[in-house]
C-alpha positions as CSV (number, residue, x, y, z in Angstrom):
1,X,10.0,61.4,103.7
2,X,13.2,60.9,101.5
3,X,10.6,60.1,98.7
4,X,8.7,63.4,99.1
5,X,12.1,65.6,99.4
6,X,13.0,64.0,96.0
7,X,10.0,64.9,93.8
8,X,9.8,68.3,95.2
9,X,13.5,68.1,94.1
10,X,12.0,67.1,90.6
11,X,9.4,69.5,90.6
12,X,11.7,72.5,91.6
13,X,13.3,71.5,88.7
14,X,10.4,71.0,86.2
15,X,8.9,73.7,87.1
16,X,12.4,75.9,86.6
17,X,13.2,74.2,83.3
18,X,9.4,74.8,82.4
19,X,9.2,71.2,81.7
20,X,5.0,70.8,82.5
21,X,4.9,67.6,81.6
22,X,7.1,66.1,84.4
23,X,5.5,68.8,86.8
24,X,2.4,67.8,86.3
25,X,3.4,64.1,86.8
26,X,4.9,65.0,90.2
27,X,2.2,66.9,91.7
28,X,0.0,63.7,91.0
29,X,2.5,62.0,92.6
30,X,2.3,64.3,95.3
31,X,-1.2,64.9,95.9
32,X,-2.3,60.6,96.2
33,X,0.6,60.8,98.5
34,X,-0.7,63.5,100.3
35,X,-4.1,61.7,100.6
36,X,-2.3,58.6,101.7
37,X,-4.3,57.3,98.2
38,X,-0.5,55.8,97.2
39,X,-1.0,52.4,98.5
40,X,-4.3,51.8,96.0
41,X,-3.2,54.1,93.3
42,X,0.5,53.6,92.7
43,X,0.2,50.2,92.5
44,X,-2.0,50.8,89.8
45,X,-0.1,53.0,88.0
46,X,2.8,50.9,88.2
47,X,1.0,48.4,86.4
48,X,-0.6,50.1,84.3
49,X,0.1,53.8,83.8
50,X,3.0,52.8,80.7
51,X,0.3,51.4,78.6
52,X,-2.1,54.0,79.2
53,X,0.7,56.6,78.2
54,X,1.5,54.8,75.6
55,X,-2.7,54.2,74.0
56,X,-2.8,57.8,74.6
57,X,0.6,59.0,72.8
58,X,-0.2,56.6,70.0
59,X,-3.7,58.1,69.4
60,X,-2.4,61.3,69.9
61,X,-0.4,60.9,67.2
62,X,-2.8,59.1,64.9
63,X,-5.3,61.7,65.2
64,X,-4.3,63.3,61.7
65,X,-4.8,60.1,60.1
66,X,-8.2,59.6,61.9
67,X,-9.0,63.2,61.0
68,X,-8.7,62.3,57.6
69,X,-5.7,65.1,57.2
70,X,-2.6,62.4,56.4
71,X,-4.4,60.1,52.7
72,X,-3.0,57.1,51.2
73,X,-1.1,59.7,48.6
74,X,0.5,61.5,51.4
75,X,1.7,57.8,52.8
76,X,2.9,56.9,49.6
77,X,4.5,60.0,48.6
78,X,6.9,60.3,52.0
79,X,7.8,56.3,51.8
80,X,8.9,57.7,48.7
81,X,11.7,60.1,50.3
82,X,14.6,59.7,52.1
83,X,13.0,61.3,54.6
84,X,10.5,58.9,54.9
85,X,12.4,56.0,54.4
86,X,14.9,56.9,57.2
87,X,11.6,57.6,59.3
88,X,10.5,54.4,59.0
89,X,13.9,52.9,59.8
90,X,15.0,55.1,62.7
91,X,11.0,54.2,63.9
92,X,11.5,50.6,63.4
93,X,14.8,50.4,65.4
94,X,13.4,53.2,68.5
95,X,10.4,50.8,68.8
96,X,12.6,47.5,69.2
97,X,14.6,49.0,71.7
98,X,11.7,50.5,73.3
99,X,10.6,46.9,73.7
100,X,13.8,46.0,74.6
101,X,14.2,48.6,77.8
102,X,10.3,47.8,79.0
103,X,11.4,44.0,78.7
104,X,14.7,44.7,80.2
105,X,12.5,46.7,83.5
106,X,9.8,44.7,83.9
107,X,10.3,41.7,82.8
108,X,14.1,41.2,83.8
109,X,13.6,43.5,87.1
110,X,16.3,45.8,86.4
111,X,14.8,48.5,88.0
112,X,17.3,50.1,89.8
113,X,18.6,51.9,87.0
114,X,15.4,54.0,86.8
115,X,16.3,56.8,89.2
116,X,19.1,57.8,87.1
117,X,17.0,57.7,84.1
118,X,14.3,60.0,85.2
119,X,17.3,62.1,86.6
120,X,18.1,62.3,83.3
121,X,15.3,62.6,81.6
122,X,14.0,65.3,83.8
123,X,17.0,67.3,83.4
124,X,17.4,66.4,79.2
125,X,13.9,67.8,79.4
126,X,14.4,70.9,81.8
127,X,17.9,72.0,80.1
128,X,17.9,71.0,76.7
129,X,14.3,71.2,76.2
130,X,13.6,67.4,75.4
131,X,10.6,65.5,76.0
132,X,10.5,63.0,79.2
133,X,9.6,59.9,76.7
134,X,13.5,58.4,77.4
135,X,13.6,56.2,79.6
136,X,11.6,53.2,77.4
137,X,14.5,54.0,74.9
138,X,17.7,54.6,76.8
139,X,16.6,51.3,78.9
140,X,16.4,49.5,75.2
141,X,19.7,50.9,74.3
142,X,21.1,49.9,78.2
143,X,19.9,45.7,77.5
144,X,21.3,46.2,73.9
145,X,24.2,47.2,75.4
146,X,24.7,44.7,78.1
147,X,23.3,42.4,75.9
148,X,26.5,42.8,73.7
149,X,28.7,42.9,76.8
150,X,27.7,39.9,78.1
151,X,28.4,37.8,74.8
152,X,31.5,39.5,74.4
């Protein structure tokens, strides 16, 4: 029951904040619950569901280059700014430590720092109008950082 309490906590929140994305994550949460579905499907999306998010984010945003809107000249010409070049950097550098944070999850089992990223991802997204995609990054930036700590 403590788990349903809390993502109706969440969703009173999303839904306050007007942060649809997280809402609609809870009430799918919510409704497998509710069907007593979580024991096959959680599991599942556990495993699988940031991969999927990730397939779909990535072809979301590749769909101007598929749609033949972003050419070659376009490429070229923003590698050719600062703006592309610091793109391409800050890109480089978010990606390693989203591997870093799905590593440092997963892999390493830290998960018992995730409630207090959602918490605050959730409420970056509901008061400051951000996009729940933190977690993979601040969990990169948290191994970096204990990384560092530890060989210190």
């Amino acid at each position: 029951m403590d788990s349903n309490i809390m993502l109706i906590t969440i969703l009173a929140i999303a839904i306050f904040g007007k942060a649809n994305s997280v809402a609609v994550a809870v009430c799918i949460l919510l409704i497998v619950k509710l069907l007593n579905l979580d024991q096959f499907i959680y599991p599942v999306i556990e495993k699988n569901g940031v991969s999927w998010g990730l397939i779909l984010l990535t072809a979301a945003i590749l769909i101007p280059i598929a749609n033949g809107n972003v050419t070659v000249k376009n490429i070229k010409d923003v590698l050719a700014s600062w703006i592309g070049i610091t793109a391409l950097i800050l890109s480089f550098f978010t990606t390693y430590l989203s591997g870093l944070g799905l590593n440092y999850l997963t892999v390493q089992g830290n998960n018992d720092v995730i409630p207090a990223m959602i918490f605050g991802s959730v409420l970056a997204a509901v008061f400051l109008g951000g996009v729940p995609v933190g977690p993979l990054i601040t969990s990169g930036i948290l191994a970096l950082l204990v990384k560092i700590i530890k060989k210190v």
